[in-house]
C-alpha positions as CSV (number, residue, x, y, z in Angstrom):
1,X,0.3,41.4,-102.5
2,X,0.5,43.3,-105.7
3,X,3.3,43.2,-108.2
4,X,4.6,46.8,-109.5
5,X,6.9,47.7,-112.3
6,X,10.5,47.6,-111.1
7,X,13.0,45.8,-109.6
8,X,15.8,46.9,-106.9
9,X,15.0,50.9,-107.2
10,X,11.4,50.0,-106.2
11,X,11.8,50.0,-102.6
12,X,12.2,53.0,-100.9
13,X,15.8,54.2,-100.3
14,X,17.2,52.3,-102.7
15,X,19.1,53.3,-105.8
16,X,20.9,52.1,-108.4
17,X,23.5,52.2,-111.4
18,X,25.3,50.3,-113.9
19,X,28.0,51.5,-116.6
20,X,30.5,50.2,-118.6
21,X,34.0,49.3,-117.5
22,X,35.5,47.8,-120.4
23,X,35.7,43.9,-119.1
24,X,33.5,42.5,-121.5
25,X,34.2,43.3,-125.3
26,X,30.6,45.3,-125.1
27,X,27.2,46.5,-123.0
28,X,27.6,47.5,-120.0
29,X,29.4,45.6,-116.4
30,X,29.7,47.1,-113.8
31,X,26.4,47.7,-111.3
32,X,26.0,49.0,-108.0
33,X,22.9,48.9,-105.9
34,X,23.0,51.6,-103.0
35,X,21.3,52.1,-99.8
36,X,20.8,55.5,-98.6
37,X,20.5,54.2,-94.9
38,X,22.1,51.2,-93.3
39,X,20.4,48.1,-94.1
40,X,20.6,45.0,-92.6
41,X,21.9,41.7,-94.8
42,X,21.0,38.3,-95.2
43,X,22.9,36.0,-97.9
44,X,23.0,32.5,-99.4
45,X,26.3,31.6,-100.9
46,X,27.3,28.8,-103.7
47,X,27.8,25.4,-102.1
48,X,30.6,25.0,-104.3
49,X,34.1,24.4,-102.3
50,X,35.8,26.6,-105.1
51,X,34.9,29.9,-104.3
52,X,35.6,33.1,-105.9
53,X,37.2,36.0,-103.6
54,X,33.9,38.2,-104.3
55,X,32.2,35.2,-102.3
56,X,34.8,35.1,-99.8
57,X,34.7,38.7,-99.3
58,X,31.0,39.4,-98.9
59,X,30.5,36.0,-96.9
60,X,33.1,37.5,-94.0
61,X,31.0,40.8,-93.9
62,X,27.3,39.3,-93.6
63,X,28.4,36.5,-91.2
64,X,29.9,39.7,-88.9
65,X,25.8,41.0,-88.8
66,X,26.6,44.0,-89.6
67,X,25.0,47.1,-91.6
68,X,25.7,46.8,-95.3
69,X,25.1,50.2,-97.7
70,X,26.1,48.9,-101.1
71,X,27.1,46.0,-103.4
72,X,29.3,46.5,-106.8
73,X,29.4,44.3,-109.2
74,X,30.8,43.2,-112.1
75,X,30.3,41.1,-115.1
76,X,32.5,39.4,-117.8
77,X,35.2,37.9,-115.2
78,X,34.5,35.9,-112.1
79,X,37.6,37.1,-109.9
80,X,37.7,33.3,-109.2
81,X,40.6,30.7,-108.8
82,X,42.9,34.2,-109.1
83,X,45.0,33.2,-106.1
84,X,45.8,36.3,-103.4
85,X,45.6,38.9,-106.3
86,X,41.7,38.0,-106.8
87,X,41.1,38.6,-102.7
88,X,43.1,42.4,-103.1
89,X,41.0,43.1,-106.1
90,X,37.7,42.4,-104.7
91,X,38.9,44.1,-101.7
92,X,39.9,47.2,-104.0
93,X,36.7,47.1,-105.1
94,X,35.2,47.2,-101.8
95,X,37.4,50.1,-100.8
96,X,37.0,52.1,-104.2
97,X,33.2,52.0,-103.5
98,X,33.7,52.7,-99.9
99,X,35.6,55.6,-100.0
100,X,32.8,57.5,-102.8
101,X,30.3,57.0,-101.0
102,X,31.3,57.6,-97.4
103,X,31.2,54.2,-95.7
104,X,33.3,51.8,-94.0
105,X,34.4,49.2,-96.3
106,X,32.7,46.2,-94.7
107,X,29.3,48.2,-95.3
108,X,30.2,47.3,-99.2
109,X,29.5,43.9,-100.9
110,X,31.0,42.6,-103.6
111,X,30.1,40.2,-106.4
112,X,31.7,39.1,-110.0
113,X,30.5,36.8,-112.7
114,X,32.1,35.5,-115.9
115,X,35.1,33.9,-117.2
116,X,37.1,32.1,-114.0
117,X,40.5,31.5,-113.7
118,X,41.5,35.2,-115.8
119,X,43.1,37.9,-113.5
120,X,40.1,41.0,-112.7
121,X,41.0,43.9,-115.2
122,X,41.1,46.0,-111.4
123,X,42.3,48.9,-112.8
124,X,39.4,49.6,-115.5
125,X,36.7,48.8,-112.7
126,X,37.7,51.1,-110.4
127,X,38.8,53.8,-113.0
128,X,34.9,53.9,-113.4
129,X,33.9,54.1,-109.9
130,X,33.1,57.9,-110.2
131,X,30.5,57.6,-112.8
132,X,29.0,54.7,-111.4
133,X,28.4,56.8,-108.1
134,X,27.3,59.0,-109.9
135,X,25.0,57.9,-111.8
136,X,23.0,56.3,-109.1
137,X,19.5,57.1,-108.8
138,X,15.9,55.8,-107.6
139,X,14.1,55.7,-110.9
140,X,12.9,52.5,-112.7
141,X,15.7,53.5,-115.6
142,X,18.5,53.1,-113.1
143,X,17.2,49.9,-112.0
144,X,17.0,48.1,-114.8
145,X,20.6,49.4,-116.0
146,X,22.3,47.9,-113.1
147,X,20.4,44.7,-113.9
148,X,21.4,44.9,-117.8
149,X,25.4,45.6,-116.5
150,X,25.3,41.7,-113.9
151,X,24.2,40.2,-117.2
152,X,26.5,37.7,-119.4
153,X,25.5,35.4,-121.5
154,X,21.8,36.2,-120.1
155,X,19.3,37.5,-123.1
156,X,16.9,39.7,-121.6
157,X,17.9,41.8,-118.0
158,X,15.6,40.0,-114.8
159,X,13.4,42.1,-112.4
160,X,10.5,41.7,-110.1
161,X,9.3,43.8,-107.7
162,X,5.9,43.2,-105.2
163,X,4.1,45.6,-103.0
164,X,2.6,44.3,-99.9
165,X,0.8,44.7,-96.6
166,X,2.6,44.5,-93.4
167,X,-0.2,45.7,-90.7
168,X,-1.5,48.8,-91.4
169,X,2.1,49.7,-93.7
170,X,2.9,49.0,-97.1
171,X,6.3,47.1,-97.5
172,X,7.7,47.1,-101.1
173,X,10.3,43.9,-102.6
174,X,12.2,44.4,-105.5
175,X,15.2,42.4,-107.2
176,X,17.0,41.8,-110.4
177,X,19.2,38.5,-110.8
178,X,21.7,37.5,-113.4
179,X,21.9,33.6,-114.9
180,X,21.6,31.6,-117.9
181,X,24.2,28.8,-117.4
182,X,25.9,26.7,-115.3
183,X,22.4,27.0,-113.4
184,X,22.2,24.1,-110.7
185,X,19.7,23.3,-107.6
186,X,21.6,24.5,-104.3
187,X,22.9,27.5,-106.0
188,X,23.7,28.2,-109.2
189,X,26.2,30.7,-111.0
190,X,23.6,33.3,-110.4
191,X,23.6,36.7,-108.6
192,X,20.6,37.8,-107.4
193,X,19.9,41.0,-105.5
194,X,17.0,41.9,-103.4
195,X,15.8,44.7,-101.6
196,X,13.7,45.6,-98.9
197,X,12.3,49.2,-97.0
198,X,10.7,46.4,-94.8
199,X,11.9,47.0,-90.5
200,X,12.5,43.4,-89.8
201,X,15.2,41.9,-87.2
202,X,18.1,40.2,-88.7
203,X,16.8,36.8,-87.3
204,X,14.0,36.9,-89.6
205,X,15.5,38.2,-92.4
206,X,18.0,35.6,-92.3
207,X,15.3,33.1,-91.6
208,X,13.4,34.2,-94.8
209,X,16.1,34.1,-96.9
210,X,16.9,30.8,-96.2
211,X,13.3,29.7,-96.6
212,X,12.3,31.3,-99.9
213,X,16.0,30.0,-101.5
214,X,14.7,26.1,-101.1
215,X,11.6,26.6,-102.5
216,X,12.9,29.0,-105.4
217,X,16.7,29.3,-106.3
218,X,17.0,25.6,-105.2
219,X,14.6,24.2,-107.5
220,X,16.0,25.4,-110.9
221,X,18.7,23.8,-113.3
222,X,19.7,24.5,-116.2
223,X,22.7,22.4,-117.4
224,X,23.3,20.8,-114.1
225,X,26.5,22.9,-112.9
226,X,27.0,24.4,-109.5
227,X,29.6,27.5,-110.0
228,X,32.3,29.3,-107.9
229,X,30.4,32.9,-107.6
230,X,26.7,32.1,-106.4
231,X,24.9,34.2,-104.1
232,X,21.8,35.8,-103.2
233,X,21.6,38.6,-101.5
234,X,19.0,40.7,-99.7
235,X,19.0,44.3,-98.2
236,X,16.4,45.8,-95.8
237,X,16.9,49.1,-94.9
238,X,13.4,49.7,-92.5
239,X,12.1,52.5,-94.6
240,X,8.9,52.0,-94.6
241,X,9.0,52.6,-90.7
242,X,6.6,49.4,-89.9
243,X,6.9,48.1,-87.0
244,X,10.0,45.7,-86.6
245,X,9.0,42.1,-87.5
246,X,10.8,40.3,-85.0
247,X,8.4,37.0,-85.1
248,X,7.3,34.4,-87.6
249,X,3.8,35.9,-86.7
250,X,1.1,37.1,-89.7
251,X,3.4,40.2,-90.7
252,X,6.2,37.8,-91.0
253,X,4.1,36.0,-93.1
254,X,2.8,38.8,-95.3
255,X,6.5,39.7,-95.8
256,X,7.9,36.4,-96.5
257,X,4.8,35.7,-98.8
258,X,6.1,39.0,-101.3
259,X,10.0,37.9,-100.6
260,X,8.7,34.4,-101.5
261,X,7.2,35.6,-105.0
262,X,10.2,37.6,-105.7
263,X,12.3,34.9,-105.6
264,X,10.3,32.4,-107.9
265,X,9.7,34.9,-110.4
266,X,13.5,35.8,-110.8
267,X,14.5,32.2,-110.2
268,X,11.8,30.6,-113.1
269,X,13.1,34.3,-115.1
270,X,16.6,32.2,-115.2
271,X,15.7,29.1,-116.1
272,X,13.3,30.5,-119.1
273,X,16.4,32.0,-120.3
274,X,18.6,28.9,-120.0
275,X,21.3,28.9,-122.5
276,X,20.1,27.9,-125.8
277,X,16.6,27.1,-124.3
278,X,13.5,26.3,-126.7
279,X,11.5,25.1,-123.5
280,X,10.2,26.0,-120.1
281,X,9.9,23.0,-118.0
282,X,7.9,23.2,-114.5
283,X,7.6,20.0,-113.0
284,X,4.6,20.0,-110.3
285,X,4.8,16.9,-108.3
286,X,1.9,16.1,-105.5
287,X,0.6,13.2,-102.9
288,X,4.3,12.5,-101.8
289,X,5.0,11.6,-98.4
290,X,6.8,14.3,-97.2
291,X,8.8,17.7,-98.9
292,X,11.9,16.4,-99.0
293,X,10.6,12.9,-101.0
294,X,9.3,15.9,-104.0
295,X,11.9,18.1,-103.7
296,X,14.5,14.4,-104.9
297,X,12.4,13.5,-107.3
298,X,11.5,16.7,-109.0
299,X,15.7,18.4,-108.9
300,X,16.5,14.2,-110.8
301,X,13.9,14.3,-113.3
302,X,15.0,18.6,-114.2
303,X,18.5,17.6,-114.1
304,X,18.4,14.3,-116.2
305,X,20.1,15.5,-120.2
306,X,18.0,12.2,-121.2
307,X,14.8,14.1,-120.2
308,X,15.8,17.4,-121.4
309,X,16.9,16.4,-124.9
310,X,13.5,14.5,-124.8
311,X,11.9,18.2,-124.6
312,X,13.8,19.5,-127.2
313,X,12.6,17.1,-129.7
314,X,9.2,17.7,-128.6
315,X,9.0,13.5,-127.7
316,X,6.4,12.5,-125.1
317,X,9.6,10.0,-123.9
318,X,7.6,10.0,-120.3
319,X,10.1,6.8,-119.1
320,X,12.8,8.7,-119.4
321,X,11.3,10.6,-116.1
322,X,10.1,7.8,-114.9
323,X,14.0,6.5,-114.6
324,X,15.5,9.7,-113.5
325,X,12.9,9.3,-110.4
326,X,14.2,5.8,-110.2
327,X,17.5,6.7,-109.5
328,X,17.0,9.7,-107.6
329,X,18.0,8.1,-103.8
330,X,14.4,8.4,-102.4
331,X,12.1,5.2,-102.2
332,X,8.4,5.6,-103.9
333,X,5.7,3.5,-104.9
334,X,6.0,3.0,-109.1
335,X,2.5,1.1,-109.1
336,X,0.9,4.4,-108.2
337,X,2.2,6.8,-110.1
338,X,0.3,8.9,-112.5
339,X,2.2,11.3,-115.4
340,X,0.9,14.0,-117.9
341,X,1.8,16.5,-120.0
342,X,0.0,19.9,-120.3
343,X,0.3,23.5,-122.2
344,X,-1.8,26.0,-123.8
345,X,-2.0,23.4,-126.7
346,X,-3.7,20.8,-124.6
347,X,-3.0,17.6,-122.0
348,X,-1.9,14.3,-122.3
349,X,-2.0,11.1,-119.8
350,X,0.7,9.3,-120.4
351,X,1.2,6.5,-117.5
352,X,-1.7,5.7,-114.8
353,X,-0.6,3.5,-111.7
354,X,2.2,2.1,-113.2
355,X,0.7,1.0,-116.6
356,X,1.6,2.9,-120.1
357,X,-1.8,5.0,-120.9
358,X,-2.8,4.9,-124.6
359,X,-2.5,8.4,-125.9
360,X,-2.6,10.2,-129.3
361,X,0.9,11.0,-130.6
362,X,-0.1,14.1,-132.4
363,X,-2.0,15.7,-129.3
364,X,1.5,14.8,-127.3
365,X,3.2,16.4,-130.4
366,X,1.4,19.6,-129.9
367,X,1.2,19.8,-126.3
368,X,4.9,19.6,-126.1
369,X,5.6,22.1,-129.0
370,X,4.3,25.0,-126.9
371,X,7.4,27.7,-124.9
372,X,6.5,26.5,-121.6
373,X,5.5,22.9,-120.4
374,X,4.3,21.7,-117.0
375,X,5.2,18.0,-115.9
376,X,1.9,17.0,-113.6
377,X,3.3,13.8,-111.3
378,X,1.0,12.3,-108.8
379,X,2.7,9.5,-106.4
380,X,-0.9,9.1,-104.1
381,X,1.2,8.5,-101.2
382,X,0.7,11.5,-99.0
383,X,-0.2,14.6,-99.3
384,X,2.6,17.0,-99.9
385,X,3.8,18.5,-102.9
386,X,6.4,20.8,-104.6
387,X,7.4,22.2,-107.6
388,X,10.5,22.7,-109.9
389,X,11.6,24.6,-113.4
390,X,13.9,23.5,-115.6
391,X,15.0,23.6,-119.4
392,X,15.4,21.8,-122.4
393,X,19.1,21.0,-123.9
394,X,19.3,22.1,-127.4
395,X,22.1,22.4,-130.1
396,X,22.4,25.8,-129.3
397,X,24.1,25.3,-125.8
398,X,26.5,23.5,-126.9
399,X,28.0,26.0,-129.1
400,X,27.6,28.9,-126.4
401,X,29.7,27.0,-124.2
402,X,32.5,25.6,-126.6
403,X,32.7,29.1,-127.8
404,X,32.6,30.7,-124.0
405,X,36.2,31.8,-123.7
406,X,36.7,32.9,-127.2
């Protein structure tokens, strides 16, 4: 596997655009990402029981298993908690796309972000559906436009693509996502878009999907909120003409290892850009009995404010993830438990089998005044492991999201 400038133009067959509509008061927000041959489509969807239209829309056409050619969106309103209006204007935008590009309008997926609640500004979107087409293309530039027009409070527009070997054929991954808050394990407000020239059945891809999401999507936080518009979404359109995966055999594996890497880099991509975040937080837990035991502990300790303000101020306050373990539903042996704190400024033990380890308060100082941060837990009760990202909570997030509406 080799990662490759680019995100979802890098796969062959795929191209891309993003313009401006006029939703947002400025930058662009309105994207499109465009097969040139059917593609087959897998999707996860926000867990939320409020859903935006865009998700009801787009959940009916991949649960038919059908080919999809395209997915619009738009950023700067969520089409969410709009009542029937919000179903006929993601429908519009469905059909608008449709219609330009010469496809039925279930081949077309739809997805908004932004404000919720606020009526869609229909009429500007699809008043710009003629450039958008048109500006679709296969180059790098086009790519990262359409990932610049999903973006909202974001910072900095998220890509990764990966190159790898499928037998004796070279399969190529590439994806852009959009989040920055309201970022929660089991789906966040995030879009993320990925696409494939990999031939693979719709079993598998579905499969994959599913598998790389847990490990990935499902294992960030940001501020703790799970939001109305979630989804990822992945395209695979067979161009690279290898032969059909249809298996969990070692092509499977070769594809799902790039899908895999995709996924995490757009996913940590997120949570490094976390809405007012000074610090990226990767909490590595090992020796747990099983997956599921890591996976509690890890999404308590990235979700817990007490342990993210903790971060912030740069305090080696190493109870404070101790007690969100403590609380996080899954039993484990404290008496074993080993914590430390390492960056490119150095490493610090702080607790070893339950007891409080002496340590150097300036070394903890520096270690936690570095960007990005890794939380090393050991429970020694087994041997499985997992990993998690989150943020700090600064100052700064709270006045992005008092002034959000205005």
């Amino acid at each position: 596997m080799r990662t490759i400038v680019g995100g979802v133009t890098a796969a062959r067959g795929f191209r891309a655009s993003g313009v401006r509509a006029g939703i947002k008061q400025q930058g662009s927000d309105l994207a499109l990402v465009l097969s040139d041959s059917p593609a087959k489509a897998a999707a996860v969807f926000t867990t939320n029981q409020i859903q935006a239209a865009p998700v009801m829309w787009s959940g009916r056409i991949v649960r038919k298993k059908g080919n999809v050619q395209a997915v619009v969106v738009n950023s700067g309103n969520a089409n969410a908690c709009t009542g029937g209006i919000g179903l006929e204007h993601a429908a519009r935008m469905s059909d608008g796309i449709a219609t330009r590009v010469g496809v039925d309008a279930d081949a077309v997926l739809v997805a908004s972000t932004g404000v919720i609640g606020v009526v869609l500004p229909i009429e500007k979107i699809v008043d710009s559906m003629d450039e958008l087409v048109k500006a679709a293309d296969n180059g790098l530039n086009a790519g990262t436009a359409a990932a610049e027009a999903i973006m909202t409070t974001d910072t900095f527009a998220k890509e990764c693509a990966v190159v790898v070997q499928v037998g004796k054929d070279v399969v190529t991954i590439g994806g852009m996502s959009k989040g920055s808050g309201m970022i929660h394990p089991n789906m966040a407000t995030m879009l993320g878009f990925i696409t494939t020239d990999a031939s693979i059945s719709q079993a598998m891809l579905d499969e994959a999907l599913a598998e790389a999401v847990i490990d990935t999507f499902n294992m960030i936080s940001v501020d703790g909120d799970t939001s109305t518009n979630d989804m990822v979404v992945l395209l695979a359109n067979g161009q690279a003409e290898n032969p059909t995966i249809t298996a969990k055999d070692e092509h499977y594996q070769a594809f799902y290892e790039g899908l895999h890497a995709v996924c995490m880099s757009l996913a940590k991509q997120i949570v490094q850009d976390g809405e007012g975040a000074t610090k990226l937080i990767e909490v590595r837990l090992q020796s747990a009995k099983s997956k599921e035991q890591a996976r509690a502990l890890i999404k308590s300790i990235i979700t817990s404010n007490l342990v993210k303000t903790a971060f912030f101020g740069e305090d080696p306050n190493w109870g404070r993830l101790l007690a969100a373990m403590g609380y996080a539903g899954v039993p484990f042996d404290a008496s074993r438990v080993r914590i430390r704190f390492v960056s490119d400024r150095g490493e610090v033990l702080l607790m070893d089998e339950s007891e409080p380890f002496p340590f150097d308060e300036h070394l903890a100082k520096r270690v936690l005044s570095a960007r990005d941060i890794q939380v090393l837990i050991d429970l020694n009760e087994g041997v499985s492991e997992a990993v998690g990202w989150g943020c700090d909570l600064s100052y700064e997030y709270v006045r992005i999201n008092g002034e959000y509406r205005t």
